[in-house]
Each structure stands twice: as C-alpha cells, then as structure tokens.
Kinemage of the C-alpha trace (Angstrom):
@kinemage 1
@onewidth
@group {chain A} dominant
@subgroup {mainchain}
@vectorlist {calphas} color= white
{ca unk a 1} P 56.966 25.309 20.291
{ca unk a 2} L 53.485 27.514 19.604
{ca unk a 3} L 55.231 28.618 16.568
{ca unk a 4} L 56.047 25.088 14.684
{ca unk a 5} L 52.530 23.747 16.105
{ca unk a 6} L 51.251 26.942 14.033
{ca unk a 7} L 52.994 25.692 10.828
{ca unk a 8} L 52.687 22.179 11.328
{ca unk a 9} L 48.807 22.541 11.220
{ca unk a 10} L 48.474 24.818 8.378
{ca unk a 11} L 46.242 27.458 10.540
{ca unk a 12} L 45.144 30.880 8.496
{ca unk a 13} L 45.980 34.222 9.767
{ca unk a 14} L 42.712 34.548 11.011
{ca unk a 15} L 42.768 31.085 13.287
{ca unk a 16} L 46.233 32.200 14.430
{ca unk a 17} L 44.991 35.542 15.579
{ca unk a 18} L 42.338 33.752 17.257
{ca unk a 19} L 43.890 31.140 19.115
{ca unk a 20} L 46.849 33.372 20.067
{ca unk a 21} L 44.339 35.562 22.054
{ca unk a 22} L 42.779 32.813 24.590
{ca unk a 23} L 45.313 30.823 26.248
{ca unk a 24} L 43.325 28.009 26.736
{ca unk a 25} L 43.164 26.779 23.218
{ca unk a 26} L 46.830 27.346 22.923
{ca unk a 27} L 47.441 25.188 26.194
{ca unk a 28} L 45.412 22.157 24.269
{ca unk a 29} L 47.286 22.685 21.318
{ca unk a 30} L 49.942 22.392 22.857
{ca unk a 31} L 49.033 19.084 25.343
{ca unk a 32} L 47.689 17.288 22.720
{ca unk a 33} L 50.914 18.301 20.265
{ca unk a 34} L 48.127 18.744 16.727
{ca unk a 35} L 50.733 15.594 15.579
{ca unk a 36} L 48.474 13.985 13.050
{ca unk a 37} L 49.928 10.731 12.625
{ca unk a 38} L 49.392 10.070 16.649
{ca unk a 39} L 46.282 11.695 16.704
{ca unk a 40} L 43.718 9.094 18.121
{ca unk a 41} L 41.124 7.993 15.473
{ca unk a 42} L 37.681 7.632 16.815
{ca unk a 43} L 34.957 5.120 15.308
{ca unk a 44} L 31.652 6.258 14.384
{ca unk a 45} L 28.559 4.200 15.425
{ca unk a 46} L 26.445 1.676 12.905
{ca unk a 47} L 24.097 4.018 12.378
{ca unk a 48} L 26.295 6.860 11.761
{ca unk a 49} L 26.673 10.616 12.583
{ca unk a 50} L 24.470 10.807 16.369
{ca unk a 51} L 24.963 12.907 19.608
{ca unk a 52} L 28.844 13.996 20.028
{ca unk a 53} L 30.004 12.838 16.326
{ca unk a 54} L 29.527 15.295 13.943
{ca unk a 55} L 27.848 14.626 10.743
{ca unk a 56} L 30.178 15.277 7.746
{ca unk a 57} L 28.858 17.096 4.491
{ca unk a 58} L 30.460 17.574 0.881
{ca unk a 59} L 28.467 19.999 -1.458
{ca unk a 60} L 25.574 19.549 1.478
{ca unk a 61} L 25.573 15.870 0.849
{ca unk a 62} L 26.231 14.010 3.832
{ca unk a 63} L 29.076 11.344 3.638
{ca unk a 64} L 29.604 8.563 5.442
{ca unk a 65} L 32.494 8.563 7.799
{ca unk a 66} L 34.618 5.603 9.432
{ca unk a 67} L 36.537 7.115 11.784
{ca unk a 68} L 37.783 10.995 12.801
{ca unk a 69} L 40.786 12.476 14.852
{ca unk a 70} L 41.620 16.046 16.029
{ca unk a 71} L 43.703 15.940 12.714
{ca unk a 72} L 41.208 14.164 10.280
{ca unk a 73} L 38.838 11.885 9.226
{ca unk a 74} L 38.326 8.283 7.244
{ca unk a 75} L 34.981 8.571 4.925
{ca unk a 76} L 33.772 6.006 2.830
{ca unk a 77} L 33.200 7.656 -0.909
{ca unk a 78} L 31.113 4.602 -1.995
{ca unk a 79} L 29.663 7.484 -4.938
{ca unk a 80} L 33.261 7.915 -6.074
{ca unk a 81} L 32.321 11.565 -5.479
{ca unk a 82} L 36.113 12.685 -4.401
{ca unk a 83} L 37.823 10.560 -7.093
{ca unk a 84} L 41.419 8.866 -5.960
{ca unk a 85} L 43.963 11.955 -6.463
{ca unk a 86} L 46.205 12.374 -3.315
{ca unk a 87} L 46.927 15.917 -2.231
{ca unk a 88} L 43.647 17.145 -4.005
{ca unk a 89} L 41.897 20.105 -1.758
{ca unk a 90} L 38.526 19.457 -0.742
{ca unk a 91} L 36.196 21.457 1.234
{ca unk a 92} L 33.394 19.483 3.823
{ca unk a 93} L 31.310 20.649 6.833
{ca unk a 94} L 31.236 19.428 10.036
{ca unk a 95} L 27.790 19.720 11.628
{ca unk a 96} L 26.640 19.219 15.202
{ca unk a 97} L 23.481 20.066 16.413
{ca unk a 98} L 24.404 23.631 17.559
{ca unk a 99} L 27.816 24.144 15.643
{ca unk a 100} L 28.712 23.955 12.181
{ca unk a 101} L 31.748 24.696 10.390
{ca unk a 102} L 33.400 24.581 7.097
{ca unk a 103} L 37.331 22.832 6.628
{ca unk a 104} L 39.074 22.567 3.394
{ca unk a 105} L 40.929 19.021 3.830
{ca unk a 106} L 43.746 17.545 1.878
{ca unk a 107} L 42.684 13.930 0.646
{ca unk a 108} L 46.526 11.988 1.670
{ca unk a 109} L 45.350 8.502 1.393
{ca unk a 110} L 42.959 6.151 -1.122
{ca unk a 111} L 42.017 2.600 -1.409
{ca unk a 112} L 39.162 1.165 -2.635
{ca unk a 113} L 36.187 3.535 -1.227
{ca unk a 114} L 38.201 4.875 1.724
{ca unk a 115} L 39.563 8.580 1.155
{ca unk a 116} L 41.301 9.979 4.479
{ca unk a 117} L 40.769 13.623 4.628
{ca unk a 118} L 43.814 15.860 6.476
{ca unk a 119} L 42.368 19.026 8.186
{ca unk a 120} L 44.173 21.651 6.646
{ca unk a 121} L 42.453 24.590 8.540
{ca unk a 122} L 42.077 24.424 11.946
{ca unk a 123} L 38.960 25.480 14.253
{ca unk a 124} L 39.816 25.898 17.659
{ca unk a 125} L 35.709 25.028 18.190
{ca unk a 126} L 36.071 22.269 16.087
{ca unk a 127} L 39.003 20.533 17.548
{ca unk a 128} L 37.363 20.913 21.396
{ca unk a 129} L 34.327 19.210 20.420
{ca unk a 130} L 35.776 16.181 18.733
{ca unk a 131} L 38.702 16.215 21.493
{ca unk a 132} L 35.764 15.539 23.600
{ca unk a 133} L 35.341 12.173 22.015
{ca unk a 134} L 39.185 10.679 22.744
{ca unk a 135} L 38.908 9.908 26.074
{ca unk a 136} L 36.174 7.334 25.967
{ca unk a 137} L 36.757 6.159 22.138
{ca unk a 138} L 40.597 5.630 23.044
{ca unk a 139} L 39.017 3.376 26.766
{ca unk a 140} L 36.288 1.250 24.267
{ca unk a 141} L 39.014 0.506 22.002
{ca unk a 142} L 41.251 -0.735 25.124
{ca unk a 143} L 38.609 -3.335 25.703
{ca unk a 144} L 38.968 -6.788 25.255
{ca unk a 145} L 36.382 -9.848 24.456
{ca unk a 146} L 37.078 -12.813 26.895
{ca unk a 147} L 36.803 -15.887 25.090
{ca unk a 148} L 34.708 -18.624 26.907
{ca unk a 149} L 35.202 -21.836 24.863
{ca unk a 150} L 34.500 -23.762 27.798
{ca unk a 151} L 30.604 -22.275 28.665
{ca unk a 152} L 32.085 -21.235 32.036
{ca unk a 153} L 31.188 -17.553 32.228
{ca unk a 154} L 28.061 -16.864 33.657
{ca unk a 155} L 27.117 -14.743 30.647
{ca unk a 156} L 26.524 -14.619 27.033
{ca unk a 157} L 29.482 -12.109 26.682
{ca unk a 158} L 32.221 -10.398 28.746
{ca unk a 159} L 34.414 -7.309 28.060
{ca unk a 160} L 37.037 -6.491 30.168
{ca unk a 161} L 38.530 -2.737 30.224
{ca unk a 162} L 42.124 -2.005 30.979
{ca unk a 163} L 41.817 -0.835 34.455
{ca unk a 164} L 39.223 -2.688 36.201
{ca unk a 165} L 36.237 -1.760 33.838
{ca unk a 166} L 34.011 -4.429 32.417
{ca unk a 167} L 31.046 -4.622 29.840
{ca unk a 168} L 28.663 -8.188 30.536
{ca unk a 169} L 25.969 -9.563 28.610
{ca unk a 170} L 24.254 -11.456 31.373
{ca unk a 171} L 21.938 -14.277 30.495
{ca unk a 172} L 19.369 -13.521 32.987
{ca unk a 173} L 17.884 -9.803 34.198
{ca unk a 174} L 19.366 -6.834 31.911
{ca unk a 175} L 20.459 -6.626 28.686
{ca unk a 176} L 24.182 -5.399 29.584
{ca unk a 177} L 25.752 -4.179 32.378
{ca unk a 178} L 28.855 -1.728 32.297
{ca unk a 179} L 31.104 -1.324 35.330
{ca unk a 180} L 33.455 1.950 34.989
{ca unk a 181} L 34.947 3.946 37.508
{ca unk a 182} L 33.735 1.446 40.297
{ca unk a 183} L 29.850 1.636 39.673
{ca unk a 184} L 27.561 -0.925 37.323
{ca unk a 185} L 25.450 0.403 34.800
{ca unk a 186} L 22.197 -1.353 33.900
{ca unk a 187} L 20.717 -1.493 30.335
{ca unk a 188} L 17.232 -2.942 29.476
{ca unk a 189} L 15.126 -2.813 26.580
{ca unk a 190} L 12.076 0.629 26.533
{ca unk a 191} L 13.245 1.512 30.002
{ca unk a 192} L 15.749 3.859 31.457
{ca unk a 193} L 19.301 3.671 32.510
{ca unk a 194} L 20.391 3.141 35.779
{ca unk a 195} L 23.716 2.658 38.012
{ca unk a 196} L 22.878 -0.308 39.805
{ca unk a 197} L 23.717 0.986 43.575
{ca unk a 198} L 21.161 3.530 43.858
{ca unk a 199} L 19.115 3.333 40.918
{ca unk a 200} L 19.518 6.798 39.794
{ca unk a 201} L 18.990 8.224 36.286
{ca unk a 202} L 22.484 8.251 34.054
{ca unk a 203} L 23.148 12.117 32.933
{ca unk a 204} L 22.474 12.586 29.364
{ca unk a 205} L 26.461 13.585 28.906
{ca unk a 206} L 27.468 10.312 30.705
{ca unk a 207} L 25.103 8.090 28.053
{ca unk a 208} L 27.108 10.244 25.604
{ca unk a 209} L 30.737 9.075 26.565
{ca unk a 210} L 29.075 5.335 27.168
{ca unk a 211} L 27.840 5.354 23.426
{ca unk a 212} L 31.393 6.556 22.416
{ca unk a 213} L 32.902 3.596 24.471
{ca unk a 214} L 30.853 1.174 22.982
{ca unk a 215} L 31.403 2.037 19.564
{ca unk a 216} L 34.936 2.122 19.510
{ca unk a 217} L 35.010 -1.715 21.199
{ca unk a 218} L 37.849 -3.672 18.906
{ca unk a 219} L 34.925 -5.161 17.107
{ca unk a 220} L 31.501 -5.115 17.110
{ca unk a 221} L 29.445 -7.993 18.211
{ca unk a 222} L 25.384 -8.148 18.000
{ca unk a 223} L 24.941 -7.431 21.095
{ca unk a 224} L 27.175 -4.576 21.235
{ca unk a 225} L 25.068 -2.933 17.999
{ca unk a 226} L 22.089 -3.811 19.968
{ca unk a 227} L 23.634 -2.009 23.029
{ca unk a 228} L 24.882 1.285 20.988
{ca unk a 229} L 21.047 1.232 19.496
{ca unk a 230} L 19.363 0.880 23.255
{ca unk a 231} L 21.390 3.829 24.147
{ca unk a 232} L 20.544 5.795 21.197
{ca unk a 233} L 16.915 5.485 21.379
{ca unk a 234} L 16.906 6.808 24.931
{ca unk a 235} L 18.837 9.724 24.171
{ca unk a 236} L 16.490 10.378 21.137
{ca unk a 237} L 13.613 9.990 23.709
{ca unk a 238} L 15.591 12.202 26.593
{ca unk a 239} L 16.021 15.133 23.764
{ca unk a 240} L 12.803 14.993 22.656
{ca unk a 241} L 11.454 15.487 26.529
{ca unk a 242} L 13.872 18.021 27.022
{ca unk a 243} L 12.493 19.829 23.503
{ca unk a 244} L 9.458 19.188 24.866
C-alpha cells in the first residue's frame, strides 16, 4: 500500500527517504489515502490568505487562491500569468507565517481565470498544516441556511450543522452566536469572544478552526463576511498582544 501511495503522489527520492523514516507521516498518508480526486477542497476567506491558510506565491507574486486540498489548489489567474496549457509544470510557494515551502504543480484543469494546480511534490510539513484545515472546512461546508419565509425565527439568520451545531444571527444582543460541541459562542463588534456559559476567553487555535468553519459555509451571506471579518480583526489584535 506505502509503495503505490509513493507513486501515486509523485514524491522525490528525497521526500521518500524522509517520510519512510518517521512513521507518523506514513500513518497519515496512509489514513487519508493522498487520493486527489477525494481530497477535500477547502475555501479561502474574502479577504484571502490569513491565519491557518497559506498564502500562495508564483515568481514571489502572490496569487489569489479559491480553494486548496492535501492534493492541490484552485487559484484565480485573473493576470493570465499561467496561460491555459494543461499538464504544464509550474513551480509556487506556500507561505505561512513560520513555514514556507516551494512545490512544482501540474496545472490539470482551465476555464476562464480558474487554473487548478496538482501537487506534484509532496511535503510531509506541508500536507500536516493544510490537513489541519479539513476538519472544520469539511463541518462549515455541512451547514445549512434555514429558510424563514414566514418571519417566524427569532433571528435574522439561522445555520444549522449536521450534528446538533448551529450558527444564529440574533436580532437583539450579539452579533452571532455559534453552538458546537454543546457550548454557544458569542460574537460582538470591538470586544472579545466568549462561550456563553462561563464567559471565558476562546483560545486563539479555537478562533482559528471557527474562521475555517465559517468560510467554508455553502455560501456566503453578509453577515457571515461580517462574521469571518469580526474574527479576523481579533486575531490580528490577539497576535499583535502576543508580539507585544
């Protein structure tokens, strides 16, 4: 099985030797299969590369980017920069805060100004730190807007999750309120996050996965791109204290 994963994903010599020596990577290799098709695609945010999404660079221009798996990424060559030939090699960065890495990429699909990129290298660092976005882009993009025709809902919007979570847009108090995993979430405009039972601080990872969840909802609404903006001032402003 470790052997076809190896060919399937194209990995160098040097990757192989790598990955072969800590058994941890090959045990996510081989739990999340590397099948590229299946691979979950994860949206970026509005406002574009921020926190756990990595900005993308070609010839240290950043590009903007739609969407990115464990097995590639969507960009959005609105400079016609990569032109429209399929199976063309093309080499980008991926840039965190603390990482960076260089990929060569296969471009295997064009229309319009969308070019999706294959990995053809693979970076066991890489591939951990945008595994780390599935989990809450694949539960935001479970979500579902309830439709309220009728005025009955006592709110301006309602998002329900697929196992009991919810996402409200009250018309009274705070901005939004997310329930997950059994405790509400408050939101409100300049001031921090809090759960709603004890009125303790949110972690800075948590307000991570919640901005990941939000920006993979099926579409976005105002108030959602409001919401994804709240969140990302107050990690700018939680960073900054921490630099501090």
């Amino acid at each position: 099985m470790w052997n076809l994963l190896k060919r399937f994903i194209g990995m160098n010599q040097d990757s192989i030797s790598a990955a072969e020596s800590n058994p941890s990577i090959q045990k996510l290799v081989s739990a999340n299969s590397l099948n590229k098709r299946k691979n979950i695609r994860i949206k970026y945010p509005h406002f574009g590369a921020f926190g756990l999404f990595p900005k993308v660079k070609y010839k240290n221009s950043e590009i903007i980017v739609g969407n990115i798996s464990a097995g590639g990424i969507l960009v959005i060559d609105d400079t016609e920069r990569f032109g429209d030939s399929i199976g063309e090699v093309i080499m980008i960065e991926l840039e965190w805060d603390d990482f960076s890495t260089k990929i060569r990429t296969r471009i295997v699909g064009a229309n319009l100004q969308r070019r999706h990129l294959q990995f053809i290298d693979f970076n066991a660092q890489a591939f951990l730190r945008i595994s780390k976005l599935t989990k809450p882009g694949y539960l935001g993009s479970r979500f579902h807007q309830v439709e309220d025709h009728d005025g009955k809902l006592q709110a301006i919007e309602l998002w329900v999750g697929p196992t009991g979570e919810s996402l409200v847009f009250p018309r009274e108090g705070a901005f939004a309120e997310l329930t997950i995993n059994g405790e509400k979430i408050n939101f409100r405009r300049g001031t921090p996050t809090h759960l709603a039972s004890n009125n303790a601080p949110i972690s800075v990872e948590r307000l991570h996965d919640i901005l990941v969840i939000i920006a993979n909802l099926p579409r976005y609404s105002t108030r959602a791109k409001d919401l994804l903006e709240i969140i990302e001032d107050e990690l700018r402003a939680l960073h900054s204290r921490k630099a501090g």
